[in-house]
C-alpha positions as a Markdown table, in Angstrom:
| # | Residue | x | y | z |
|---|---|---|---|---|
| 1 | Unk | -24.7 | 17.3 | 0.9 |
| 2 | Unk | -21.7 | 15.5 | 1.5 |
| 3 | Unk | -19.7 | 13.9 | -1.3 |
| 4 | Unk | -19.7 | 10.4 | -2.1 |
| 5 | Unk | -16.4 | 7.9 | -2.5 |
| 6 | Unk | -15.8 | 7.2 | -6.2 |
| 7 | Unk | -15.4 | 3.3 | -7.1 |
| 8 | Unk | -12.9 | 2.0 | -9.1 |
| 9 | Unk | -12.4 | -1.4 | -10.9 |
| 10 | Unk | -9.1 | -3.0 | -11.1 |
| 11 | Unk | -8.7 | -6.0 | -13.1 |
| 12 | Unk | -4.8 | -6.9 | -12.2 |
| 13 | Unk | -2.5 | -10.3 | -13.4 |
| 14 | Unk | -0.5 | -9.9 | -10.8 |
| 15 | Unk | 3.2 | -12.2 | -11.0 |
| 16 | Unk | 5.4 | -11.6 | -7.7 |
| 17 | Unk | 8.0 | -13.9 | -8.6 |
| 18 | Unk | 10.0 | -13.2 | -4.9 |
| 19 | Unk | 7.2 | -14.4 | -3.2 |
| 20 | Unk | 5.4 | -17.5 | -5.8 |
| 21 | Unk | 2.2 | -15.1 | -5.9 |
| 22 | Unk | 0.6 | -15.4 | -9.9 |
| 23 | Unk | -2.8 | -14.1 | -9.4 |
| 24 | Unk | -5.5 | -12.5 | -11.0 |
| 25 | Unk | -7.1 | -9.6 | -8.9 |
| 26 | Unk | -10.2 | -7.9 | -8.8 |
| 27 | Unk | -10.6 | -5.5 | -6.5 |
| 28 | Unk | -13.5 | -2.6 | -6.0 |
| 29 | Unk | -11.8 | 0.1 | -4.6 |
| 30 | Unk | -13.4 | 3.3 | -2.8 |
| 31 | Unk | -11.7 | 6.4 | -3.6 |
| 32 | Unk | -12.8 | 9.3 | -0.9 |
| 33 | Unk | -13.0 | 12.9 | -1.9 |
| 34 | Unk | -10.5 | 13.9 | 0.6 |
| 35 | Unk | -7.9 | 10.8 | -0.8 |
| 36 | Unk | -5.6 | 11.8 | -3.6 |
| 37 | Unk | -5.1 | 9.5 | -6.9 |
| 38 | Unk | -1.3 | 9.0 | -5.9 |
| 39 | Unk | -3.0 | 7.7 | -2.4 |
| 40 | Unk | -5.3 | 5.5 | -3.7 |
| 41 | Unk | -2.9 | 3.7 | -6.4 |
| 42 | Unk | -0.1 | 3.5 | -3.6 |
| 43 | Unk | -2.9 | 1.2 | -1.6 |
| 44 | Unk | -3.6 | -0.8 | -4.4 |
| 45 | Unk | 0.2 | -1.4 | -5.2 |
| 46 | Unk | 0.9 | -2.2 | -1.6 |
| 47 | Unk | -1.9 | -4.5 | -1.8 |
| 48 | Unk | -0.5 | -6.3 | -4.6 |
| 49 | Unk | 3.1 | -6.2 | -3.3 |
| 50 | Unk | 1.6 | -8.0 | 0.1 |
| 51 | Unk | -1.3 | -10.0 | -1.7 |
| 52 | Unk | -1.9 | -13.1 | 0.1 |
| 53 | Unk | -5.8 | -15.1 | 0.8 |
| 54 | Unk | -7.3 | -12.9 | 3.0 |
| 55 | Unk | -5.8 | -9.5 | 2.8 |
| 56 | Unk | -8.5 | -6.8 | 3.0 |
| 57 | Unk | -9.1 | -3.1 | 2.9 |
| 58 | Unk | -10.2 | -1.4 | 5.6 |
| 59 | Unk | -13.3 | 0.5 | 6.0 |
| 60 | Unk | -11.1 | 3.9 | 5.1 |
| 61 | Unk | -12.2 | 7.1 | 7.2 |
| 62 | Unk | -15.1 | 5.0 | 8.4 |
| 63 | Unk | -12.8 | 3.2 | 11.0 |
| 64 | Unk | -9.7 | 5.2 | 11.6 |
| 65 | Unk | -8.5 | 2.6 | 14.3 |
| 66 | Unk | -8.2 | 0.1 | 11.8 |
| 67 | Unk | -5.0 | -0.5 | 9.0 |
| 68 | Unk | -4.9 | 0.9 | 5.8 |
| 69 | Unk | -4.7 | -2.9 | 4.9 |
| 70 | Unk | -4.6 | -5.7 | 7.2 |
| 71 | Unk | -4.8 | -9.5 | 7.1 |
| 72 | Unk | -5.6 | -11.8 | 10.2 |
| 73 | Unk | -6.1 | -15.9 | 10.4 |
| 74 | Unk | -9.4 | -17.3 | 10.8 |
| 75 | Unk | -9.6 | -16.4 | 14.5 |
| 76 | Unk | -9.1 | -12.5 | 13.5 |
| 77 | Unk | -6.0 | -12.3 | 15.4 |
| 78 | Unk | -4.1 | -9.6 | 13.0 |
| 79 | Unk | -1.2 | -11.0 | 11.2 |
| 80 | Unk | 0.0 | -7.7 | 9.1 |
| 81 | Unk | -0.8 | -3.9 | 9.4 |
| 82 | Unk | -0.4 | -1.9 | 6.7 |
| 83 | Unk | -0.3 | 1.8 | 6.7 |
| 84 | Unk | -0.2 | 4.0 | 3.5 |
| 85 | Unk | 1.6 | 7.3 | 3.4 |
| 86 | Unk | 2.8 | 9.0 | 6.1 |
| 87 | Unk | 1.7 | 8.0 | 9.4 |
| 88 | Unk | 2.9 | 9.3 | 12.5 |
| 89 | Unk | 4.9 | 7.4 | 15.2 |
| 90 | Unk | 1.9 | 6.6 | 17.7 |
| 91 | Unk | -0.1 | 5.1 | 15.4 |
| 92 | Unk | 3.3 | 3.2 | 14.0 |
| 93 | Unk | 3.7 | 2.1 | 17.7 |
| 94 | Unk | 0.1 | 1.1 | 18.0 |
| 95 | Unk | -0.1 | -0.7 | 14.9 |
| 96 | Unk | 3.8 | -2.6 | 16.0 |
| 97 | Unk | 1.9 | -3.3 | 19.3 |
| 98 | Unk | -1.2 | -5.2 | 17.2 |
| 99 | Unk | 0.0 | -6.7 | 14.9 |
| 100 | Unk | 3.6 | -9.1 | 14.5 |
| 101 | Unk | 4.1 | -7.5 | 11.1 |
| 102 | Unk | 4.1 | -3.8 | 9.9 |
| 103 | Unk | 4.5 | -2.5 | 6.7 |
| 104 | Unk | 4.6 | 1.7 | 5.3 |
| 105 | Unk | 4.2 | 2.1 | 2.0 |
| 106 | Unk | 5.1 | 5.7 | 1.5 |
| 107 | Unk | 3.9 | 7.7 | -1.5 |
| 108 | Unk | 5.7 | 11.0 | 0.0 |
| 109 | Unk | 9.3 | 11.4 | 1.0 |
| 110 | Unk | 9.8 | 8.1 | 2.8 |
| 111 | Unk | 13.5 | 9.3 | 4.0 |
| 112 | Unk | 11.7 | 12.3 | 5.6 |
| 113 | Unk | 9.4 | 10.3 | 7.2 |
| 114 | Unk | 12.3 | 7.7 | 8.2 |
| 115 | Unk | 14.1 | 10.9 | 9.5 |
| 116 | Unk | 11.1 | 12.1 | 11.7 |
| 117 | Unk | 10.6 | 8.9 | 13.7 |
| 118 | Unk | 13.6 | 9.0 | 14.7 |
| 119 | Unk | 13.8 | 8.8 | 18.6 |
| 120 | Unk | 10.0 | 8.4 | 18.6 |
| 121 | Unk | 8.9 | 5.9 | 20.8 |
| 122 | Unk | 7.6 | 3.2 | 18.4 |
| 123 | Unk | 7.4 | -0.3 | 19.6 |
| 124 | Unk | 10.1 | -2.6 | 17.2 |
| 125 | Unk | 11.0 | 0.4 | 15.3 |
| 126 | Unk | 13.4 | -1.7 | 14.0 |
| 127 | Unk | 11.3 | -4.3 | 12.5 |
| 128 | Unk | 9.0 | -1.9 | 10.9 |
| 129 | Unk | 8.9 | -2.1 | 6.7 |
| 130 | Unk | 9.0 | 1.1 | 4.9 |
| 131 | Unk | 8.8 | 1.2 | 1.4 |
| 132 | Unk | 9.1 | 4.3 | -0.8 |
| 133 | Unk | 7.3 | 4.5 | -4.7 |
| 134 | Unk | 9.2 | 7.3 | -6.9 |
| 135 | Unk | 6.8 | 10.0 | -7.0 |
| 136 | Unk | 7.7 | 10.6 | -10.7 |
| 137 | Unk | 7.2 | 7.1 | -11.6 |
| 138 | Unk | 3.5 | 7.3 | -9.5 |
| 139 | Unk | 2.5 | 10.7 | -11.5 |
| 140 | Unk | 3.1 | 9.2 | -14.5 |
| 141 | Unk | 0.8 | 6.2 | -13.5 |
| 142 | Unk | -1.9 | 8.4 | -12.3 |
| 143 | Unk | -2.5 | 10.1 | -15.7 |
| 144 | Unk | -3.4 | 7.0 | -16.9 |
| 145 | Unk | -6.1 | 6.2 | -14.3 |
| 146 | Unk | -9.7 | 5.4 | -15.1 |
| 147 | Unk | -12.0 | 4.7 | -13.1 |
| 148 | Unk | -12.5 | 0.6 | -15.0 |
| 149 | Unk | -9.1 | -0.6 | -15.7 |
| 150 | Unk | -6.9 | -3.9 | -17.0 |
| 151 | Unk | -3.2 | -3.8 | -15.5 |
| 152 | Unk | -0.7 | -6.4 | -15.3 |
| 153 | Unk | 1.7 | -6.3 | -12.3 |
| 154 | Unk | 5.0 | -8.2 | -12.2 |
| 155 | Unk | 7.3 | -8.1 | -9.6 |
| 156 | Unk | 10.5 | -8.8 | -9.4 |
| 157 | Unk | 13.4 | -8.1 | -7.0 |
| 158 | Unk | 11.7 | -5.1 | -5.7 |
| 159 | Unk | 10.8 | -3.9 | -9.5 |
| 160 | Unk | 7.6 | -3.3 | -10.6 |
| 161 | Unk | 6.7 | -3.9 | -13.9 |
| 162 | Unk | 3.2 | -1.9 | -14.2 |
| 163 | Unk | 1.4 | -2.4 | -17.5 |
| 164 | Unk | -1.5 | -0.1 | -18.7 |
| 165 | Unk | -3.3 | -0.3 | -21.7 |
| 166 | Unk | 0.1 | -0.7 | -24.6 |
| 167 | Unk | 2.4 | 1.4 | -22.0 |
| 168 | Unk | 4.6 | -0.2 | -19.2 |
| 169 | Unk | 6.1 | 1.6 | -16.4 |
| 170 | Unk | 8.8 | 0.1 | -14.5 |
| 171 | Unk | 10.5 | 1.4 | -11.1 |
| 172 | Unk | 12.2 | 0.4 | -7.9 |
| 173 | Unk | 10.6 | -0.3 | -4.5 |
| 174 | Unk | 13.4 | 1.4 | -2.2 |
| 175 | Unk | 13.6 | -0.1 | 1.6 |
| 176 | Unk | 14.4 | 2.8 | 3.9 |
| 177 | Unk | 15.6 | 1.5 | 7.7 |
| 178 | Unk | 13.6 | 3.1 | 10.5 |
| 179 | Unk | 16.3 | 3.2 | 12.8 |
């Protein structure tokens, strides 16, 4: 018998000051087996760092066509495609070809990642939005995941001002060019 996805319960004030986004978020998320922690965290910060009316999650592994993250108008015309981790450049080109907005949040070594699509035939390239976590700064948020949790979220400049229970872990969204 197959394993189940594990749900998770975020409870997030979320305050993006760059974008005018002060929120409060609560979001049911699936964790697959096969998904690591630092996977599943890195989608729910992207969503936060993106939050607008109407983002959703995808249907995961379910739907393998479809973003990691994506929000469309009314219509369902696909406004932003968001890919977590690692993806490679045809889906990257697919996704540029769908949707007028990309964005990569990487929880692995975004400048590797930068490094290997280079040359690849990805429509815009240029236009494409990769964003790297620190993997330190990630682990360290991971040992404090359970599976019900209460976080506040403030973002600033790029800097992400994570608070968990009486602890607060701040870091640096890097921008790495595609080329």
């Amino acid at each position: 018998m197959a394993l189940g996805a594990t749900i998770y319960l975020f409870n997030i004030d979320l305050a993006d000051s760059d974008r005018g986004v002060y929120e409060t978020l609560e979001l049911r998320v699936a964790r697959h087996p096969s998904e690591t922690a630092d996977y599943m965290l890195t989608r729910v910060l992207a969503y936060c760092c993106e939050y607008s009316e109407g983002l959703a999650f995808s249907s995961g592994i379910a739907d393998p066509d479809e973003p990691s993250i994506a929000l469309r108008d009314l219509t369902g015309k696909l406004l932003l495609w968001i890919e977590i981790g690692t993806p490679d450049a045809a889906r990257l080109h697919k996704a540029s070809k769908a949707s007028p907005r990309v964005v990569v949040y990487s929880h692995k070594d975004a400048v590797l990642l930068a490094t290997r699509l280079t040359g690849a035939k990805i429509h815009r390239a240029a236009e494409i939005e990769l964003y790297a976590l620190d993997k330190e700064w990630l682990g360290s948020v991971v040992k404090k995941l359970e599976r019900r949790m209460r976080l506040a979220l403030t973002i600033s400049e790029r800097h992400l001002y994570l608070s968990v229970a009486d602890e607060t872990f701040s870091t640096v969204i890097e921008r790495i060019a595609l080329a």
